[in-house]
BAMARSE-90310 format. One record per residue (C-alpha): residue in one letter; residue number from 1; x, y, z. Coordinates in Angstrom, 2 decimals. Layout:
N
R   residuo   num        xx        yy        zz
R         A   NUM         X         Y         Z
...
! end
This chain:
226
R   residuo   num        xx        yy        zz
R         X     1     31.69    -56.44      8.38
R         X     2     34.96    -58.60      7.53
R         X     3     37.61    -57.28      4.96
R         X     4     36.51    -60.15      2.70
R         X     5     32.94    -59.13      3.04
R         X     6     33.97    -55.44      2.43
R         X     7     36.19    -56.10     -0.47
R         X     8     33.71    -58.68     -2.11
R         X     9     30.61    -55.90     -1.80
R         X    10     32.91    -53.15     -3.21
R         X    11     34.05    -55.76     -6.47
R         X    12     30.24    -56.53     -7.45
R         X    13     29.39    -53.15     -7.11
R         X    14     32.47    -51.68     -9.38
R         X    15     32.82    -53.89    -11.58
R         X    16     31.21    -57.68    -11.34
R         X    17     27.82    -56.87    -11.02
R         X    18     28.06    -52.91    -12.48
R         X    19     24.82    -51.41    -12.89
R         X    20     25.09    -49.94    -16.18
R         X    21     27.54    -52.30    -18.04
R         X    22     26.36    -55.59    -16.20
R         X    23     23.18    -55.44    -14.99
R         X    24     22.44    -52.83    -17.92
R         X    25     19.71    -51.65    -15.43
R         X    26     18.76    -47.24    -15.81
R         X    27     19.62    -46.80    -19.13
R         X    28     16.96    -43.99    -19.69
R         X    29     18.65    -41.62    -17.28
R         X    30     22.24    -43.20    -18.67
R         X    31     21.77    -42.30    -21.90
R         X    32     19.91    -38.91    -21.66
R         X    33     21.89    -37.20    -18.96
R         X    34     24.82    -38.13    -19.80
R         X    35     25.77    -35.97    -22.59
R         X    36     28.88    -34.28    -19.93
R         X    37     31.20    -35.29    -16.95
R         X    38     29.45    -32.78    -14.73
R         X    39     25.76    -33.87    -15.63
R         X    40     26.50    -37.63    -15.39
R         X    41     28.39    -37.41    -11.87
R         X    42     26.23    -35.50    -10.74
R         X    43     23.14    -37.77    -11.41
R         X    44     25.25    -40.24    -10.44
R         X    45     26.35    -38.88     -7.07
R         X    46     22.63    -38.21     -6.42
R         X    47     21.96    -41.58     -7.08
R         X    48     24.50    -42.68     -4.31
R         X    49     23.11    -41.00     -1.97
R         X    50     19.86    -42.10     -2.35
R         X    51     21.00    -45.90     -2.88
R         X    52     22.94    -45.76      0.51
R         X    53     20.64    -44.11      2.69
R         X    54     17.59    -46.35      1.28
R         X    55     19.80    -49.31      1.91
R         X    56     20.74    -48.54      5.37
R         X    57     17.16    -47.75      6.04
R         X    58     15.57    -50.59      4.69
R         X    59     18.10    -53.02      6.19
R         X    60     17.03    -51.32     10.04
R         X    61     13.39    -51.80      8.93
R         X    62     13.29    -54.37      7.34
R         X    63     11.84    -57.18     10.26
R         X    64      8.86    -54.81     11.19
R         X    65      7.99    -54.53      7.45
R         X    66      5.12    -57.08      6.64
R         X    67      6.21    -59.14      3.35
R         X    68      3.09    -58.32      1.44
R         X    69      3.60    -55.03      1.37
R         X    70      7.65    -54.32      1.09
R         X    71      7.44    -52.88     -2.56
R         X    72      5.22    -50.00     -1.85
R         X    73      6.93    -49.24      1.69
R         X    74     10.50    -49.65     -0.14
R         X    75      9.24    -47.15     -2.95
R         X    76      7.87    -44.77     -0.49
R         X    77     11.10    -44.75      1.17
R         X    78     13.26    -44.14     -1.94
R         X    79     10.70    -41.42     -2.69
R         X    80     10.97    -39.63      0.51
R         X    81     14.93    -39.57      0.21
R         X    82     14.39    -38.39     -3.47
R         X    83     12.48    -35.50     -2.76
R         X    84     14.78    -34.48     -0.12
R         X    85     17.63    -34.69     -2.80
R         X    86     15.67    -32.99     -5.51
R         X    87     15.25    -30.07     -3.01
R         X    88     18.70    -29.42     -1.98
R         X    89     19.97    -29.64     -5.63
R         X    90     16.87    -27.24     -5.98
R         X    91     18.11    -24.63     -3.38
R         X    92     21.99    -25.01     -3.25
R         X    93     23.17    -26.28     -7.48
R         X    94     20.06    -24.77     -9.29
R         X    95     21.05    -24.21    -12.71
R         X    96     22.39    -27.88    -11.92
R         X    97     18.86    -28.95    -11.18
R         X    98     17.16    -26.83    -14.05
R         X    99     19.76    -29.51    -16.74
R         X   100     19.28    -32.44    -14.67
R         X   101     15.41    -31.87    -14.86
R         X   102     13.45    -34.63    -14.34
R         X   103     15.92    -37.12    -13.97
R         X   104     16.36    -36.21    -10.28
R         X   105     12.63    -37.32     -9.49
R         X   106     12.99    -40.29    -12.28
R         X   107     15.46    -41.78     -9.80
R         X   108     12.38    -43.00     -7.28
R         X   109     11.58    -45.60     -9.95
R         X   110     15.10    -46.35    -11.07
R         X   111     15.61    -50.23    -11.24
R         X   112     18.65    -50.03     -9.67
R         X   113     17.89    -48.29     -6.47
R         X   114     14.91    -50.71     -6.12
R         X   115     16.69    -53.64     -6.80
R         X   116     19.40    -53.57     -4.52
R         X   117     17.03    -52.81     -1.84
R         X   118     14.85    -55.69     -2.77
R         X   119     17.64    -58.01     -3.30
R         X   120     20.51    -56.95     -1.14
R         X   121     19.07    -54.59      1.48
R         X   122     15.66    -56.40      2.58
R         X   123     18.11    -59.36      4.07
R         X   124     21.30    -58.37      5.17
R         X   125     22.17    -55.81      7.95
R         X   126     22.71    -51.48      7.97
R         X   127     26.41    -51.73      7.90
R         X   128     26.77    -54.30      4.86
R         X   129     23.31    -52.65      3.37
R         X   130     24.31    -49.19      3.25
R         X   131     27.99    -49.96      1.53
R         X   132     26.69    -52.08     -1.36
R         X   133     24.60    -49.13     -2.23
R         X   134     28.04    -46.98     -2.45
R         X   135     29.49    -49.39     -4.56
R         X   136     26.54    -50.27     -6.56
R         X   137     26.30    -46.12     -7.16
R         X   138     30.11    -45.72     -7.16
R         X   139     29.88    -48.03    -10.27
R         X   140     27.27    -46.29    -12.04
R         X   141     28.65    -43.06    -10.98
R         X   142     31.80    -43.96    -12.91
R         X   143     29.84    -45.40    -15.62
R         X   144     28.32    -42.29    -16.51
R         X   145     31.33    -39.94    -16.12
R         X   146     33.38    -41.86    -18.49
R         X   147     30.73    -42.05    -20.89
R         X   148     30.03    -38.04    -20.63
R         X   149     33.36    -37.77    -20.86
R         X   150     33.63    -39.68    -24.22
R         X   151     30.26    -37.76    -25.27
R         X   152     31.59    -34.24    -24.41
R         X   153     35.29    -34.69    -26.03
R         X   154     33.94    -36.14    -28.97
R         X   155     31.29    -33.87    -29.32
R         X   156     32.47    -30.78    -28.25
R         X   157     36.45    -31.11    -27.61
R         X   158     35.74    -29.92    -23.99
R         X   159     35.99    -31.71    -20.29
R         X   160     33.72    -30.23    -17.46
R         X   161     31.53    -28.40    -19.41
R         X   162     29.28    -26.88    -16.97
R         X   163     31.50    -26.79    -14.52
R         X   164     30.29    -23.69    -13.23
R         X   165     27.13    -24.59    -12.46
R         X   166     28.59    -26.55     -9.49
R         X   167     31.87    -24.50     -8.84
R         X   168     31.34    -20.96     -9.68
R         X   169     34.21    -19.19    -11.69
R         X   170     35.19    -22.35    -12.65
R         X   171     36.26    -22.80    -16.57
R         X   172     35.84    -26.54    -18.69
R         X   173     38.93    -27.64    -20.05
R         X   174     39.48    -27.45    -23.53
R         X   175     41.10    -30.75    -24.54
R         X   176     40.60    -30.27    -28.46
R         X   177     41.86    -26.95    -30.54
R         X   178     38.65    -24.46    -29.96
R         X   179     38.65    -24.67    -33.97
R         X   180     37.17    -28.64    -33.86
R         X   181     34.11    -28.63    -35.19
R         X   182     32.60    -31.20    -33.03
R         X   183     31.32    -34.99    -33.61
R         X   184     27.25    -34.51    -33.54
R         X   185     26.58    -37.89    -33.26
R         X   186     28.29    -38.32    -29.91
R         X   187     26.24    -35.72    -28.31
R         X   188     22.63    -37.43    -29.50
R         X   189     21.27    -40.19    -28.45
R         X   190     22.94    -42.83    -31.43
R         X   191     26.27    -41.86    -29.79
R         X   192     25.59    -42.46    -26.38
R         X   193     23.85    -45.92    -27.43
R         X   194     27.36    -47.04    -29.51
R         X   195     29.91    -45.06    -27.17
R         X   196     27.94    -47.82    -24.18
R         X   197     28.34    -50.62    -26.07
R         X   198     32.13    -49.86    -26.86
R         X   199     32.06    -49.78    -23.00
R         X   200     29.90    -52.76    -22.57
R         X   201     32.62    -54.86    -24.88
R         X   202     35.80    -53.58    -23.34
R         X   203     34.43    -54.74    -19.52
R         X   204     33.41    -57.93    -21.65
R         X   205     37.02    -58.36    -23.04
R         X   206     38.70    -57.66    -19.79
R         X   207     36.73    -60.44    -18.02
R         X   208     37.18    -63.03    -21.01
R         X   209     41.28    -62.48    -20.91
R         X   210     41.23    -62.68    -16.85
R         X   211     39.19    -66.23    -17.61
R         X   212     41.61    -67.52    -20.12
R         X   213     44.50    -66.41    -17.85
R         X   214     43.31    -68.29    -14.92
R         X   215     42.34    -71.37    -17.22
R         X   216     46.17    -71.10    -18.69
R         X   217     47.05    -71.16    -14.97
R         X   218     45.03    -73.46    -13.64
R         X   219     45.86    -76.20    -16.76
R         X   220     49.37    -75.36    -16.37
R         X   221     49.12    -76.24    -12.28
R         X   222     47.86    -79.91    -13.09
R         X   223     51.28    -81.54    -14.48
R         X   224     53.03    -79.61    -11.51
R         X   225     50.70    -81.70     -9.33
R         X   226     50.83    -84.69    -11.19
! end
């Protein structure tokens, strides 16, 4: 891959084409699990792994898989990598995997694993493959930590609650006097549905000003010429 190539992959993935604030694709597992730092990353980082590896897999296979049936071979894929997944969180973070519940297994039939494979994966090669889905779960996986973050310091006045469950001994951070009583509606499901969309607009405002700047630019460029 070329730096261009590498730089242009990581952009889409992080930020132009974002999964959860662009694409707005896995907002079941978005919204439910995210309710904490720790459970968000966590699903997220699960959901890298899987992205990547199907990625790099289906980019090596994809020339000896007939075109009729590439759905169900790409879903059998993801499947296989997801089981393997759900059984190491299983055996080595299990109180991790008893909060996570089904959203491990949900993550076979995640749009956004299938459709990068589909569109990205199925024609372009391992190397390229296998780094767009990093960034494509980098950007989720970023999505949903700051959005458990928001949930769990509104809600709670904590950071890394749960932290344990991954690093034992380990304590959450108490951000907010123990004595706050705690915003209920950022830890249920209303919250996490307003808390995205405050997301959703800021990306949308950042993009808007970076197009007016380069308009401003580009208009002020033309008497220069002239």
């Amino acid at each position: 891959m070329e730096r261009t190539e590498i730089f242009e992959i990581a952009r889409n993935g992080l930020w132009k084409q974002n999964p959860a604030l662009t694409q707005l694709l896995g907002l079941c597992p978005t919204l439910a699990i995210s309710t904490s730092v720790v459970n968000g990353a966590s699903l997220g980082l699960a959901t890298v792994l899987v992205m990547a590896l199907a990625s790099a897999l289906t980019a090596a296979l994809r020339n000896l898989i007939p075109y009729e049936i590439r759905i169900p071979v790409f879903i059998l894929i993801i499947a296989s990598l997801v089981t393997m997944v759900d059984l190491a969180f299983n055996a080595w973070f299990h109180s991790l995997y008893l909060v996570l519940g089904i959203f491990i297994p949900l993550i076979v039939v995640n749009c956004i694993v299938l459709a990068r494979v589909e569109v990205f994966a199925a024609k372009n090669g391992v190397l390229s493959s296998a780094w767009d889905g990093i960034t494509m779960g980098a950007g989720l996986v970023v999505v949903l930590a700051l959005l458990g973050g928001l949930r769990e310091l509104l809600g709670a006045g904590t950071l890394f609650g749960g932290i344990d469950m991954v690093f034992e001994g380990a304590r959450p951070l108490h951000v907010l006097p123990e004595a706050y009583p705690g915003f209920l509606v950022a830890i249920l499901p209303p919250g996490a549905f307003l808390l995205l969309g405050f997301l959703i607009a800021g990306r949308n405002w950042l993009e808007e000003r970076a197009a007016r700047r380069a308009r401003g630019a580009a208009h002020e460029a033309r008497p220069a010429a002239a």
